[in-house]
C-alpha positions in Angstrom: 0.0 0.0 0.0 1.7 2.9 -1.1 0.5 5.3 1.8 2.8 3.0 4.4 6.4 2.5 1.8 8.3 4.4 3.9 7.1 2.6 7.4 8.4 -0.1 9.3 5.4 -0.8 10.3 2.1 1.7 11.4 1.3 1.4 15.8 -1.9 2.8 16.3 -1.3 4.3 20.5 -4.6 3.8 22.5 -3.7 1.7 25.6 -5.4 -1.4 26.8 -5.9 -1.7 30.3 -7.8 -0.9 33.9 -6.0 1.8 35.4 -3.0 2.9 32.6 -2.4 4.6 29.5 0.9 5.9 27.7 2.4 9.3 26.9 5.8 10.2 25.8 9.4 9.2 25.4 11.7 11.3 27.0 15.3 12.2 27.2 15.7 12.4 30.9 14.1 11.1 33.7 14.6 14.5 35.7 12.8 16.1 33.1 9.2 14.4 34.1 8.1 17.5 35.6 8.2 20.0 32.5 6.6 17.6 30.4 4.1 17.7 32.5 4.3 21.3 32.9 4.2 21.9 29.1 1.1 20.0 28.5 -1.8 21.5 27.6 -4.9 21.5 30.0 -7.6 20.7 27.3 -6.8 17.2 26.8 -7.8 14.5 29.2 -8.0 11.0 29.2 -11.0 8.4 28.4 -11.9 4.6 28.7 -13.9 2.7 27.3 -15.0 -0.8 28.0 -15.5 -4.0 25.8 -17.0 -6.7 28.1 -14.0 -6.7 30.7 -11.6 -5.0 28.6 -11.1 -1.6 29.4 -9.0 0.9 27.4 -7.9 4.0 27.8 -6.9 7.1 25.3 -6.9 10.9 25.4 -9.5 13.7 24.5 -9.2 17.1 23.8 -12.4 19.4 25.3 -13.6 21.2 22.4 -16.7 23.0 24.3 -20.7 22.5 24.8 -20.1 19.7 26.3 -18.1 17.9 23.2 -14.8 16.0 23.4 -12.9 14.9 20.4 -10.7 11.9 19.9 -9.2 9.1 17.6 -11.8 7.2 16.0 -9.9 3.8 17.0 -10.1 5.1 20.9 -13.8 4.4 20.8 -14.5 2.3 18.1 -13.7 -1.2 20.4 -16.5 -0.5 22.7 -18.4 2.4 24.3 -16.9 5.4 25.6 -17.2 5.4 29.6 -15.8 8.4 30.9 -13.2 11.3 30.5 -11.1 12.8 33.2 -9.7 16.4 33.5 -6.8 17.9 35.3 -4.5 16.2 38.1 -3.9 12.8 38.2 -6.6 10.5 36.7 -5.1 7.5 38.5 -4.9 9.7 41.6 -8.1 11.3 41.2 -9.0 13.9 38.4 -10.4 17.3 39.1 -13.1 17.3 36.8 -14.8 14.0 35.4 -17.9 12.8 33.3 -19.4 10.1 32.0 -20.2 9.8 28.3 -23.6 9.5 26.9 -22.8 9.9 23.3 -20.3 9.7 20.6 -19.4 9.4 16.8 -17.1 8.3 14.5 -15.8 9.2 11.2 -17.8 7.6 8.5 -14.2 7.2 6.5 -12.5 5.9 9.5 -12.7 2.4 9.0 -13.0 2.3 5.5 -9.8 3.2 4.6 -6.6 1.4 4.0 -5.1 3.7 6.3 -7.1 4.5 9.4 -5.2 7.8 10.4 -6.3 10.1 7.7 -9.7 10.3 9.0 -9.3 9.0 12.6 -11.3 11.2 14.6 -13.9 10.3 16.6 -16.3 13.1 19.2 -18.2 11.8 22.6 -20.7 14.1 24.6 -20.2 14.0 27.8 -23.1 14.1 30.1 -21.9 16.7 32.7 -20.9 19.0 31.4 -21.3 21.5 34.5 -18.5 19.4 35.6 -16.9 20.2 33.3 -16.8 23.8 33.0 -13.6 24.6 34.3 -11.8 22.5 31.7 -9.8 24.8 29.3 -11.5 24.4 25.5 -9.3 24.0 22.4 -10.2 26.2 19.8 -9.6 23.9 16.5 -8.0 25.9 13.8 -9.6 25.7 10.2 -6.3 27.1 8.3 -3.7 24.7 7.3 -0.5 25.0 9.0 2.6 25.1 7.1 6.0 22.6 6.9 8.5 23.7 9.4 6.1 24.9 11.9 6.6 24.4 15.7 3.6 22.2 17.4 3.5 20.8 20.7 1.6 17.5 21.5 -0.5 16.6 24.7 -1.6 13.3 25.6 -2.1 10.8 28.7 0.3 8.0 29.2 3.6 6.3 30.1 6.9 8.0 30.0 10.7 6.8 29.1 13.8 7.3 27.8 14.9 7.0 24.4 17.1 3.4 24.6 15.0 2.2 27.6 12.3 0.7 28.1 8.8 3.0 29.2 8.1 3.4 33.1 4.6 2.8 34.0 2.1 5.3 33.5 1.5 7.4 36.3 -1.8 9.3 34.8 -0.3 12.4 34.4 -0.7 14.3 31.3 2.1 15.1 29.1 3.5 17.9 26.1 6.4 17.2 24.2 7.5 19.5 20.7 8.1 18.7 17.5 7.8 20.2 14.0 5.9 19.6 10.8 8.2 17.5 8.2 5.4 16.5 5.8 1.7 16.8 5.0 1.8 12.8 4.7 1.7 10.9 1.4 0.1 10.5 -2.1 -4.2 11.4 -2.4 -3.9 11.2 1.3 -0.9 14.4 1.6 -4.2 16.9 3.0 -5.2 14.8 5.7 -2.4 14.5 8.5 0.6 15.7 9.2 4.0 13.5 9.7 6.4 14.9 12.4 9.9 13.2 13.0 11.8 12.8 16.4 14.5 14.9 16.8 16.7 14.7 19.8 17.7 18.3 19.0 14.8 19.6 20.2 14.3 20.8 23.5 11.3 18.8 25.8 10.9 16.7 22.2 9.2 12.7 22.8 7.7 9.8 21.1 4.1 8.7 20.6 3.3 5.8 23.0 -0.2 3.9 23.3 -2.6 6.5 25.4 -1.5 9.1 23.7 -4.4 8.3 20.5 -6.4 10.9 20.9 -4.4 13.9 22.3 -3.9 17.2 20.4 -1.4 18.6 18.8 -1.1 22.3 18.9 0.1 25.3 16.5 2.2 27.9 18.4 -1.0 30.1 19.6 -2.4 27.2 21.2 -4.6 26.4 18.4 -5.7 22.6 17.8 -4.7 21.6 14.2 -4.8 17.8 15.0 -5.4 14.8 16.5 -2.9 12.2 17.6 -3.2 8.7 16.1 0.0 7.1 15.0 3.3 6.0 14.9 5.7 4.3 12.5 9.2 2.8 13.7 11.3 -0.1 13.8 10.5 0.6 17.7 10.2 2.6 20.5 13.7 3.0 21.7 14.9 3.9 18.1 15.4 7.8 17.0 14.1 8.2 13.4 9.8 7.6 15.2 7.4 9.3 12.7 4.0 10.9 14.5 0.8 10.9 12.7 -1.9 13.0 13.6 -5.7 13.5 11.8 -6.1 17.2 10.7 -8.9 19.2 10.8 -8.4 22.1 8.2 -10.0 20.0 5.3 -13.9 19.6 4.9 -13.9 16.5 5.2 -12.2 16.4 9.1 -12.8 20.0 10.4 -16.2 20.1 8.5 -17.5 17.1 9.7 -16.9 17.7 13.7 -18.7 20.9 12.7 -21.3 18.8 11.4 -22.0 16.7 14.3 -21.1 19.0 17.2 -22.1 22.6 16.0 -18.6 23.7 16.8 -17.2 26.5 14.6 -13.1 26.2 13.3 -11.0 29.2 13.8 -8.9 30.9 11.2 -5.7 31.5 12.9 -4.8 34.4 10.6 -7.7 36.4 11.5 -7.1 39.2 14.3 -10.6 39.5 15.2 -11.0 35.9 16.4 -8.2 36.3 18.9 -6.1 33.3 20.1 -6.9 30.8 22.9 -5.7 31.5 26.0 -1.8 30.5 26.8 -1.9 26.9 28.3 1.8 25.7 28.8 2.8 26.8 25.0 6.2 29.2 26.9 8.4 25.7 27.0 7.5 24.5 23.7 10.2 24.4 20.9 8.7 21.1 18.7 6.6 17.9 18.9 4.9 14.8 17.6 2.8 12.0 18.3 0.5 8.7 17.5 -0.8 6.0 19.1 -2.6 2.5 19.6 -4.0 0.7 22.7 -3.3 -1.7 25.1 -6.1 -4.2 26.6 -6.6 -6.3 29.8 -9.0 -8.7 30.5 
């Protein structure tokens, strides 16, 4: 398939189990705490339930009561509930169950699920939820070369070792745009490389499916859903993530949630308000899940 000849192989980063999920791969242990500290406080994390198999992912609140996600987050079994700030092993500060949700009509359909792997759940309290920071999805495609920073719930590690468990904390790690992906497919998602020159940089893990990935205003362009390597400890990782500037991705969570894009470029919109985006230099991102019975 010609969408996949430059992979090793394609890891879709949604995590399979009770009480984990992943995040990023680091360069430093001591550096846990401003990957925390760069992440951004829109995206949570959600499970979802199969029978006895739970799984968990990320979500980004995108307002009126909407999350969005990765289509393969929620497409195993139901969406449960999403958690908010803190630690959602701990205890989150803000949580909700979810009453409904939708995925992309293209999602499975295609030979590659990442080009239209998004996915949106209501959640059913949403007073709950109302001190959650909302992502303001940009409609304007961003450009090669441009600095974005990713967000998602999970494990952490260093690059050459294997991944500590997760903890529940939410992470951000930066990266940069290398390519708008590949063939009829190149306006769909964007690729972004490791680079150990990059300052707070990481690699996708499962949990992270889901998470955002975020221009330099703090405007969502994307959602996290893949990763391609020979494997995790290896520099080289490309990061997939769904984008929502075509009409097909940003039109349809219009479509189903009433929820307007922004134009970045536009000075009467205004930008969101700063999250964590004063330690970001570059990022990336994509990823499957893990189950246990």
């Amino acid at each position: 398939m010609k969408y996949f000849r430059n992979l090793f192989f394609v890891l879709f980063l949604f995590y399979h189990g009770i009480s984990s999920s992943f995040a990023c791969t680091m360069q430093s242990w001591d550096l846990e705490p401003q990957y925390i500290a760069n992440s951004n406080p829109s995206v949570g994390g959600i499970y979802t339930k199969n029978g006895q198999v739970y799984s968990f992912g990320s979500v980004i609140n995108i307002g009126n009561g909407w999350g969005l996600t990765a289509a393969h987050v929620i497409d195993s079994g139901p969406p449960v509930k999403a958690y908010f700030g803190g630690n959602i092993l701990e205890g989150a500060d803000h949580t909700s169950l979810i009453d409904e949700w939708y995925l992309h009509p293209l999602a499975e359909s295609t030979g590659n699920n990442f080009r239209f792997d998004l996915g949106v759940v209501h959640f059913s309290d949403e007073d709950a939820l109302s001190d959650v920071p909302v992502a303001k999805m940009r409609s304007n495609k961003p450009e090669i070369g441009d600095s974005i920073q990713f967000t998602g719930l999970g494990s952490y590690g260093v690059v050459g070792q294997p991944s500590k468990k997760p903890n529940g904390n939410a992470r951000g790690w930066n990266g940069v745009i290398n390519s708008f992906g590949d063939g009829d497919a190149a306006d769909h998602y964007i690729v972004s490389e490791f680079s150990r020159n990059i300052y707070l940089s990481g690699l996708g893990q499962p949990g992270d499916s889901g998470g955002g990935v975020f221009d330099e205003d703090g405007y969502l362009v994307a959602v996290v859903s893949a990763v391609s390597a020979v494997g995790y400890t290896h520099y080289g990782i490309s990061t997939y993530a769904c984008g929502l500037w075509t009409e097909e991705t940003g039109g349809w969570v219009t479509e189903k949630t009433g929820i307007a894009l922004f134009d970045s470029t536009n000075p009467n919109q205004g930008v969101p308000e700063p999250a964590t985006m004063a330690l970001m230099g570059v990022s990336l991102l994509f990823l499957p899940r893990r189950r246990d019975n």
